[in-house]
C-alpha positions as CSV (number, residue, x, y, z in Angstrom):
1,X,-33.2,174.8,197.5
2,X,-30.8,172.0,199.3
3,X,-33.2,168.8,200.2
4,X,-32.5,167.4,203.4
5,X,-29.5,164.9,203.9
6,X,-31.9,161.7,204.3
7,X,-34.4,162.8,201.8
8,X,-31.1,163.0,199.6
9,X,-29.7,160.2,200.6
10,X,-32.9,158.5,200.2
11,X,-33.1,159.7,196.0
12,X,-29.6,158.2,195.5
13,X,-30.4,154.7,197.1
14,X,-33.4,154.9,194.7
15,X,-31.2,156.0,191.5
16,X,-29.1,153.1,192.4
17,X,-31.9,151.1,192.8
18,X,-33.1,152.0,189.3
19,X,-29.9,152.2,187.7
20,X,-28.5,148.8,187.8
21,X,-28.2,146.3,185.5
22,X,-26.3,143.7,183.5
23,X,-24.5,144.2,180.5
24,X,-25.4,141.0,177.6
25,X,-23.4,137.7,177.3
26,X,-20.9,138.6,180.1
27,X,-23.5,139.4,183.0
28,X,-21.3,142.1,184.3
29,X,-23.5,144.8,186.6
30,X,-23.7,148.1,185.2
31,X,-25.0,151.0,186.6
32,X,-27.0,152.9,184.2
33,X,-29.3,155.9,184.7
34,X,-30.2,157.1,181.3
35,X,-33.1,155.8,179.1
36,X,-33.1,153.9,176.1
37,X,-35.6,155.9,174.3
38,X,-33.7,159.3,174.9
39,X,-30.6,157.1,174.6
40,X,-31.8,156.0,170.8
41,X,-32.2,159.7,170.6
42,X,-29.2,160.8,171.1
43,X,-27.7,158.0,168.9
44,X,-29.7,159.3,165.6
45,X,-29.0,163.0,166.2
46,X,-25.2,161.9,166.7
47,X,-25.5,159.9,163.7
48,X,-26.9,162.7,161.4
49,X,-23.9,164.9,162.9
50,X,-21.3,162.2,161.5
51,X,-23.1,161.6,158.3
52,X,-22.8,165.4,157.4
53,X,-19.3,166.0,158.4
54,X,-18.3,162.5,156.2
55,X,-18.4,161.2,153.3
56,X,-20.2,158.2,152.3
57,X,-17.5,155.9,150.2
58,X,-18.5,154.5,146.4
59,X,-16.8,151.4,146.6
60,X,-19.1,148.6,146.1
61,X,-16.9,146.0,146.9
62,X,-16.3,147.3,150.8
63,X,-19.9,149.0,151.0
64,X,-21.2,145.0,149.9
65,X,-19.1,143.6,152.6
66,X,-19.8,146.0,155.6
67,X,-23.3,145.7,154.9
68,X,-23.1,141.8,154.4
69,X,-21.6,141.6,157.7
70,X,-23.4,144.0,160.0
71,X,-26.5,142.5,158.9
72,X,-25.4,138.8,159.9
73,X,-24.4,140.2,162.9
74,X,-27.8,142.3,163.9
75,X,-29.9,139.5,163.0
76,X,-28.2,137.4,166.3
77,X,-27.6,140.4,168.1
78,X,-31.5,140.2,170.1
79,X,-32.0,144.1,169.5
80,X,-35.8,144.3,167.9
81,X,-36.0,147.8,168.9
82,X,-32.5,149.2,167.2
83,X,-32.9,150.3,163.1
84,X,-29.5,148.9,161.7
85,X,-28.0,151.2,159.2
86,X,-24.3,150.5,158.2
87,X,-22.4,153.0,156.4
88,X,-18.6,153.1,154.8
89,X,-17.4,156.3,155.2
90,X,-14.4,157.3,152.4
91,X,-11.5,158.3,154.5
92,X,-8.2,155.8,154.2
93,X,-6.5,158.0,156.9
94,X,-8.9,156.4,159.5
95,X,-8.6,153.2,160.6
96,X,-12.0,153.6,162.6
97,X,-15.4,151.7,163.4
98,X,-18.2,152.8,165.6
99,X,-21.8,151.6,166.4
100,X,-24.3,154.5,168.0
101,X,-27.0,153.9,169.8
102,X,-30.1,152.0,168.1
103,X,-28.0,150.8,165.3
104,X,-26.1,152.8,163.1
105,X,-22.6,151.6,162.1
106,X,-19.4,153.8,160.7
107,X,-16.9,151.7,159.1
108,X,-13.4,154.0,157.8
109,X,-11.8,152.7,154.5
110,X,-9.2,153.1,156.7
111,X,-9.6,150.0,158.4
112,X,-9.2,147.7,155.3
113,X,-5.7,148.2,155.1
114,X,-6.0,145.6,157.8
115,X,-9.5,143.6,156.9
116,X,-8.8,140.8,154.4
117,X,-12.2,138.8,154.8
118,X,-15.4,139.0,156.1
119,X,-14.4,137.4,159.3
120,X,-11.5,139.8,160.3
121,X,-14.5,142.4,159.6
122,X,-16.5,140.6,161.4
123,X,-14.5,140.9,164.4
124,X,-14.7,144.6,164.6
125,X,-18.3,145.1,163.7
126,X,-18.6,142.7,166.1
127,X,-16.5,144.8,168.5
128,X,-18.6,148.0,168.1
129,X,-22.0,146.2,167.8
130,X,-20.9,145.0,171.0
131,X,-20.5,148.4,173.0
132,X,-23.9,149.3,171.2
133,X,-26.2,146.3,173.0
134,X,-23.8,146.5,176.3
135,X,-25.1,150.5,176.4
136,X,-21.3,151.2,176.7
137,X,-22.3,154.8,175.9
138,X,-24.9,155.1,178.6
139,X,-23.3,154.1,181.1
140,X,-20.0,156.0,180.9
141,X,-22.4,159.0,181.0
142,X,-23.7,157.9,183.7
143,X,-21.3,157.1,185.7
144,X,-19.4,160.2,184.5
145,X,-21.9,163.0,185.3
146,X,-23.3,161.7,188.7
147,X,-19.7,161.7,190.0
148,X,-18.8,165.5,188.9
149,X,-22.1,166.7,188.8
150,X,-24.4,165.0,191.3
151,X,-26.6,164.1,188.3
152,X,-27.7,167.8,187.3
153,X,-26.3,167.3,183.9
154,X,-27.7,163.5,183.3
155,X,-31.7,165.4,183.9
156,X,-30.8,167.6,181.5
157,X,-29.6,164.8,179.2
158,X,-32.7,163.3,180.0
159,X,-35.5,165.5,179.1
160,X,-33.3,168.1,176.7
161,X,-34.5,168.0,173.3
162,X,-31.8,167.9,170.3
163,X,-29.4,170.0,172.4
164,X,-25.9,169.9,171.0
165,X,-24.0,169.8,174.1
166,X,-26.4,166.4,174.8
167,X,-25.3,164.8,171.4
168,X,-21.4,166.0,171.9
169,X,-21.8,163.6,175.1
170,X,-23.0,160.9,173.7
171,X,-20.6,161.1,171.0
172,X,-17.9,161.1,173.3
173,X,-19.4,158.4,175.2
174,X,-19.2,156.2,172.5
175,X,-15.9,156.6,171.6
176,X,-16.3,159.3,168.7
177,X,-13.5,162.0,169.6
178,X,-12.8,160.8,172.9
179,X,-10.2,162.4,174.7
180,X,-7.5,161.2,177.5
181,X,-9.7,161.4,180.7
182,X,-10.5,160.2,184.4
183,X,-12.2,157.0,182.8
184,X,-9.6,155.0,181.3
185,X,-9.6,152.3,183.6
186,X,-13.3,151.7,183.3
187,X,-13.0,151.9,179.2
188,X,-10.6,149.2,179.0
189,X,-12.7,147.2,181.1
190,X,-15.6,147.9,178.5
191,X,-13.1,147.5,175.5
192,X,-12.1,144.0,176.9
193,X,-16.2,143.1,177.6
194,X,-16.8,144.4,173.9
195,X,-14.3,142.4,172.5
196,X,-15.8,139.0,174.3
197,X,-19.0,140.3,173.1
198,X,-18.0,140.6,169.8
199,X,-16.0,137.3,169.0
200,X,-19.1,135.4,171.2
201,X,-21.7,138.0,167.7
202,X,-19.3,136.9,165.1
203,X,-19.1,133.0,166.1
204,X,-22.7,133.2,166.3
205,X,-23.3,134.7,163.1
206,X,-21.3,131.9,161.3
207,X,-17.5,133.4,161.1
208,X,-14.5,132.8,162.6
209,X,-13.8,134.3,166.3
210,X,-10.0,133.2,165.9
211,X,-10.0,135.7,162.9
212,X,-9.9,138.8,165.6
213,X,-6.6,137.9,166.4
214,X,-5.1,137.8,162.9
215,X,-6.9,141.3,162.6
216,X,-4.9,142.8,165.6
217,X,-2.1,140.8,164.6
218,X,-1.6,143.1,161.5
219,X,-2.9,146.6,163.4
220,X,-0.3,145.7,165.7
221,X,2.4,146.0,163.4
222,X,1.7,149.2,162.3
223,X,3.3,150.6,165.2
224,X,0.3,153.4,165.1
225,X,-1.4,153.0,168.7
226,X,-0.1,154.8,171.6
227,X,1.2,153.2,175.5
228,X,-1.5,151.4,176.9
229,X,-1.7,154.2,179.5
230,X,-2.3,156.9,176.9
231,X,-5.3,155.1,175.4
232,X,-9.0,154.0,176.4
233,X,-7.9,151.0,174.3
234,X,-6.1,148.2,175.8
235,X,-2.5,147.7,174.0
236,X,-2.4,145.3,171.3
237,X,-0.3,142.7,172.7
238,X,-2.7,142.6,175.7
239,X,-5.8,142.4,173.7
240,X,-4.8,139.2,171.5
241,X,-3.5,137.6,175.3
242,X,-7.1,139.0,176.1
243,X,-8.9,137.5,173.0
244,X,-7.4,134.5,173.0
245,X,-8.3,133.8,176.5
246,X,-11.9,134.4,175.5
247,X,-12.3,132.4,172.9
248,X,-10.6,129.4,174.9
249,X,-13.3,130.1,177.5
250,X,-15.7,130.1,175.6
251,X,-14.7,127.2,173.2
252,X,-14.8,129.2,169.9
């Protein structure tokens, strides 16, 4: 049944109405539709999916310092309602971090090749934590489904109940297996707000902001990431002019 064009047009203005608001620290607007309960939801079934595909690493000394950090990070992040888990997954192929909704943390073994301090560490916990509390995920789903769906898919994402196809969206949402798409100007644009969030985390939780740039610094020069215009990720080069603009701003 088609409802008629005001009574239609009506629902979207109220949507939009309902939708909007503005992301932590940087005040941007953000139109979101979903949640957070069923968000939350979506984040622990997504979590349990990683945590039986990986494997949890045995290294004391990294799994000490990833929980270390995330902690001092959560405890100024202002999210009462999250349950912060942080786990090091063993795989040194991966350079890789990620924060799911309501709390739970990857961090690759991978990554240390670069990390040599709580503070660069903190920068990129701080980074992920970041697109966690700025509900990064939600609103790419968001904005994503109502433009090639009309929202048809976001209801079902809304009342479905551990469906698979719902938790391999809000995987890709958050950046876990994301593929080259029609959003890659709007990720950089969270990328860049995640990474203000982040140093603005780490500062607050005691360490060094500056440190982020000594961390991309050295993942720059391994030559690994793709052209700007191939990734979600904003080229090295222009993140550190990026991050070093934000840290001026914000006298860090």
């Amino acid at each position: 049944m088609r409802l008629p064009k005001k009574l239609m047009m009506g629902a979207i203005l109220a949507l939009l109405f309902i939708g909007c608001t503005k992301a932590p620290i940087t005040g941007r607007n953000q139109f979101i539709m979903m949640d957070r309960s069923e968000e939350m939801k979506l984040g622990y079934q997504s979590a349990q999916q990683v945590l039986k595909k990986e494997k949890i690493s045995n290294d004391a000394h990294k799994t000490a310092m990833v929980q270390r950090v995330g902690k001092r990070i959560a405890n100024i992040a202002g999210q009462k309602n999250f349950k912060w888990k942080f786990y090091l997954i063993d795989n040194d192929k991966q350079a890789n971090a990620f924060c799911l909704p309501g709390g739970k943390v990857f961090v690759y073994t991978g990554l240390f090749k670069y990390i040599a301090n709580d503070d660069e560490l903190a920068s990129v916990m701080g980074h992920e934590i970041g697109h966690a509390i700025a509900r990064h995920g939600a609103e790419r789903m968001s904005s994503g489904m109502v433009a090639q769906m009309g929202g048809a898919v976001l209801q079902s994402v809304m009342v479905g109940k551990g469906n698979p196809q719902n938790t391999a969206m809000v995987m890709q949402a958050f950046g876990v297996g994301t593929k080259l798409g029609v959003m890659l100007p709007h990720s950089r644009e969270q990328e860049n707000e995640a990474d203000e969030i982040g140093v603005v985390l780490a500062s607050k939780a005691g360490y060094n902001a500056k440190a982020a740039l000594t961390f991309w610094q050295k993942f720059a020069k391994s030559g690994k990431t793709p052209p700007e215009y191939l990734s979600t990720h904003p080229a090295p080069a222009n993140r550190i002019n990026n991050i070093r603009r934000i840290i001026k701003k914000r006298g860090l």
